[in-house]
N, C-alpha and C positions, 0 to 999 in steps of 0.2 A: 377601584379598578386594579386587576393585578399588573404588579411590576415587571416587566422582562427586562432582563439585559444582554445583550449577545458583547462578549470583549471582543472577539477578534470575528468579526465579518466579511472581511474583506476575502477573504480565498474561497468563502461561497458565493459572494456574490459580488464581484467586484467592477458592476453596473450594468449586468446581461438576467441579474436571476433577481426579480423584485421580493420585498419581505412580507408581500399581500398577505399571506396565507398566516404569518403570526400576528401583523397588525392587528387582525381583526380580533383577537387572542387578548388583548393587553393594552396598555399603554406599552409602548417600545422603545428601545433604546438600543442602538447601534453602537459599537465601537468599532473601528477599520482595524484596530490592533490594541492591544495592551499590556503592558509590561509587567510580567508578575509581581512585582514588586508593588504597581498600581492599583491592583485589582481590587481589593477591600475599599480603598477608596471609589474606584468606577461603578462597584457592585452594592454599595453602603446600601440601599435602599430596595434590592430585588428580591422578590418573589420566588423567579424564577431566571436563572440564570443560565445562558448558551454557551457554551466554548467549544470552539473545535483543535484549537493547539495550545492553548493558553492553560497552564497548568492550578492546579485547584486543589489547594496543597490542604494538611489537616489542619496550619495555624487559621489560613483565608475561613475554612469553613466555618471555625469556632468564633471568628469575629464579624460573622455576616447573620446578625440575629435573625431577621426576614427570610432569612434562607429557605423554602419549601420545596425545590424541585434544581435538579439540575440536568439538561438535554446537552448531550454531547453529538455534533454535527459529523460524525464518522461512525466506523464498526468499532474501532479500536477506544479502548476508555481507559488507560492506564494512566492520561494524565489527571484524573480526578483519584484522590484519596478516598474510594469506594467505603469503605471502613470507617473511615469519618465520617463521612454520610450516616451511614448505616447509624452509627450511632445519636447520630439527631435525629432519626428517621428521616431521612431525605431520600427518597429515591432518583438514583442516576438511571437515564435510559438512556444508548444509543439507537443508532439505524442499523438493524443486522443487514442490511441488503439493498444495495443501492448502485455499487458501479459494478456490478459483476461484469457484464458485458464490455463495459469502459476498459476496466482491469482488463480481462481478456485479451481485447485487442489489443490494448496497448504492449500486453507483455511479450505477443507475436509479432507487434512492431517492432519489439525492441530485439528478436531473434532472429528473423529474416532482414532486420541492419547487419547485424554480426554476419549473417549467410552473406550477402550482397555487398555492404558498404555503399549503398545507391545513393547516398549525400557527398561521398567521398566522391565518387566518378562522376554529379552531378557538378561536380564543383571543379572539377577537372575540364571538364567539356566548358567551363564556360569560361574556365583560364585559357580556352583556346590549345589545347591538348590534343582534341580531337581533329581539329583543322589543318596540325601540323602531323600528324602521324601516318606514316606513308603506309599503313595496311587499315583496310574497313572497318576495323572494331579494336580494343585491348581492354584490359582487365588490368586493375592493381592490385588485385585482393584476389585469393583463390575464392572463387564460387563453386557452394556447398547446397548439393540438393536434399532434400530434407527424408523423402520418401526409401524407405525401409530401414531408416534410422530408428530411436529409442529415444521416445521424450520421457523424462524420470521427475513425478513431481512429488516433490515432499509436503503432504497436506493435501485433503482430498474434499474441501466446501467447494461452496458453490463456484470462485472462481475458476478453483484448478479442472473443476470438473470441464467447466466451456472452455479451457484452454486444452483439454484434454483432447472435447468432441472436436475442435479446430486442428491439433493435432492429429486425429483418426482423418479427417478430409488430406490432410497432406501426403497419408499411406503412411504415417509412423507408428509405430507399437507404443503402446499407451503400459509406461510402470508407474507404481505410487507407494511412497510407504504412507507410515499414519496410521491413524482411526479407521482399522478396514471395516467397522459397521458400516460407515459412508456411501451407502452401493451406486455402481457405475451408471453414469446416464444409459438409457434404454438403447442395444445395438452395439454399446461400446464394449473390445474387451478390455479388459485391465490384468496386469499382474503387480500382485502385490508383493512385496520386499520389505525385508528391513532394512534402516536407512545405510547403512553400511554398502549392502549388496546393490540396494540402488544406484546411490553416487561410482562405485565401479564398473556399472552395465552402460549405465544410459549415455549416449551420445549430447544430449542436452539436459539441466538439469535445472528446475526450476522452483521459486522455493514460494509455497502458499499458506504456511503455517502464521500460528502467532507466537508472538515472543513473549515467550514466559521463564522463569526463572531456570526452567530444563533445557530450554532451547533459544537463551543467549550464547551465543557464538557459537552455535552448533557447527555452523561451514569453518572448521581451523583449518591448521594446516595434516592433523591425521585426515579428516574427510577429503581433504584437496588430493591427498598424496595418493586416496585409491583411485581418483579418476581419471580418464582416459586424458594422454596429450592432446588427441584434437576435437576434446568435448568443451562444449560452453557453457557458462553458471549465469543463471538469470535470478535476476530480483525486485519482485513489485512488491515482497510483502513488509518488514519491517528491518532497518538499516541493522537492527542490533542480534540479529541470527547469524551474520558474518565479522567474522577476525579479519577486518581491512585491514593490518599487514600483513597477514598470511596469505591473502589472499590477493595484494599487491605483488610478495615474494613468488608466489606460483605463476603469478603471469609474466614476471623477469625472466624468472627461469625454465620459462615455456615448457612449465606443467603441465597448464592446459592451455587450449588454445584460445579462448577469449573469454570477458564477462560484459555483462550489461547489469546496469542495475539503476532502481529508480529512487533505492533510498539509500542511506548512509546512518549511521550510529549518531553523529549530530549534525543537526538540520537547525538552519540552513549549513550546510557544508563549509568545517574549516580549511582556511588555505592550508594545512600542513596536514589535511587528511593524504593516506598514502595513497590512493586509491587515483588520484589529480594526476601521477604522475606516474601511474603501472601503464606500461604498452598495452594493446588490444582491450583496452574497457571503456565503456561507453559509461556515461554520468549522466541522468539528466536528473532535474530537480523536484521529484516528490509529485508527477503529475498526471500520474496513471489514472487517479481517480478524475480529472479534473475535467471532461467532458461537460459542455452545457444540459446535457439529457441528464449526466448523474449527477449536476449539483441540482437542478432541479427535480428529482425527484428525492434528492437528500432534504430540499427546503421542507417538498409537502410531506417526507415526514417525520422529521424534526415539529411541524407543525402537530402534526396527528400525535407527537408523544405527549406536547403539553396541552393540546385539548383534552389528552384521557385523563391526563394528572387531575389536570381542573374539574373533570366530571366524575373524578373520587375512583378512578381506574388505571392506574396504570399500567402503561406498558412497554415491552423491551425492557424492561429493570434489569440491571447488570449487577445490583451489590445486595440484593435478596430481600429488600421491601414490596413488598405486595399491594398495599395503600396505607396512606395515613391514618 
């Protein structure tokens, strides 16, 4: 019977999303978390191996002889040593496509807070603010209406794309740089830019790309300094496209006017990132994806990658193995 081992389970399913679907796949083996340093020992004996943050470095792969397959529970695969693999022929697969929708909304959650502050005044109203204020309404935060503004996104898959159509319902002009082969959902216009001209037009700026060795810290502080003072910087995609002190310093010195963002450079978040203590930024913790619809349909197909493995097919291969 084949071996599976998932190290770190617990942020897919951490008792709402059952493991049915690979059960049936293997003998199983959960781990809620594991420590890199653990892992050769947690994994001694796997077939096939799960990780969604748990890193899977080229020493672990060369000492994990049973090694045949590894499924990484995300889009993103940078923390498996692809290369290493390859060279055992191990094919890695991810899930190219799974929380678009999740992502989406969440990243307009996190831009219509920045418009609104609706937690901030929620909270106000219940400190009894409202009760004591002698006119029918007030506001602490300027509210920003969206419609014939300029949403600017860098990276145009499938996320940016639904934040885009989400954006055209609001009446804002839809810019993108990127990969213009990417064509616009059907109805939407689009104008495309290069990234420069981008970050200096658009009113809101929002970043969908992956982080690859061209576009670590792409956001510094020259990209800060073409954009508008009362434009906003958002970020669901990865912590490491932005220079958090640059980008701490531009909201000091009210460069621009606010940022949101869902990830940071390390995760979980150290106390002495600068980012904890820039005025007008919103932080939350890596959870755009984490909708109960998209981890379950991350389960069933992370499931579907290691049934093809097993049936001599693989698929979503990320480091250029085709089958064993």
């Amino acid at each position: 019977m084949v071996q599976i081992v998932v190290v770190d389970g617990y942020t897919i399913n951490p008792g709402d999303n059952p493991w049915n679907p690979l059960e049936k796949l293997g003998t199983l083996r959960v781990h809620d978390r594991t420590a890199p340093e653990s892992l050769v020992t947690v994994a001694a004996n796997a077939d096939v191996l799960i990780t969604n943050k748990c890193p899977i470095s080229a020493a672990a792969i060369e000492q994990l002889p049973s090694l045949k397959f590894v499924a990484v529970t995300a889009t993103g695969h940078n923390i498996v040593d692809a290369a290493a693999a390859r060279r055992r022929d191990i094919p890695v697969s991810n899930v190219p496509e799974y929380g678009t929708q999740t992502v989406a909304q969440f990243t307009w959650a996190l831009i219509l807070e920045l418009c609104h502050r609706v937690g901030r005044h929620a909270d106000s109203v219940a400190a009894g603010h409202w009760s004591k204020c002698p006119d029918f309404c007030y506001w602490l935060t300027p509210q920003i209406e969206l419609a014939g503004k300029r949403l600017g996104l860098v990276g145009f898959g499938r996320i940016a794309q639904q934040v885009a159509k989400i954006g055209h319902t609001f009446g804002m002009e839809v810019l993108a740089s990127g990969r213009s082969g990417n064509s616009a959902p059907s109805g939407l216009s689009v104008e495309w830019l290069p990234t420069d001209e981008l970050f200096a037009a658009a009113d809101v700026v929002s970043l969908h790309c992956p982080q690859t060795p061209e576009t670590e810290r792409l956001v510094n502080r020259r990209l800060l300094g073409r954009m508008r003072r009362d434009a906003l910087l958002i970020n669901t995609s990865r912590g490491g496209l932005v220079d958090e002190r640059d980008l701490a310093d531009a909201l000091r010195a009210g460069q621009i006017a606010g940022a949101a963002v869902d990830v940071v450079s390390q995760e979980p978040i150290r106390t002495d990132n600068p980012l904890l203590s820039a005025p007008n930024c919103l932080i939350t913790p890596h959870m755009a994806w984490s909708s109960l619809a998209a981890r379950q349909r991350l389960m069933r197909c992370t499931a579907e990658n290691v049934a093809a493995f097993l049936d001599g097919r693989p698929i979503n291969v990320v480091n250029g193995n085709s089958a064993r």
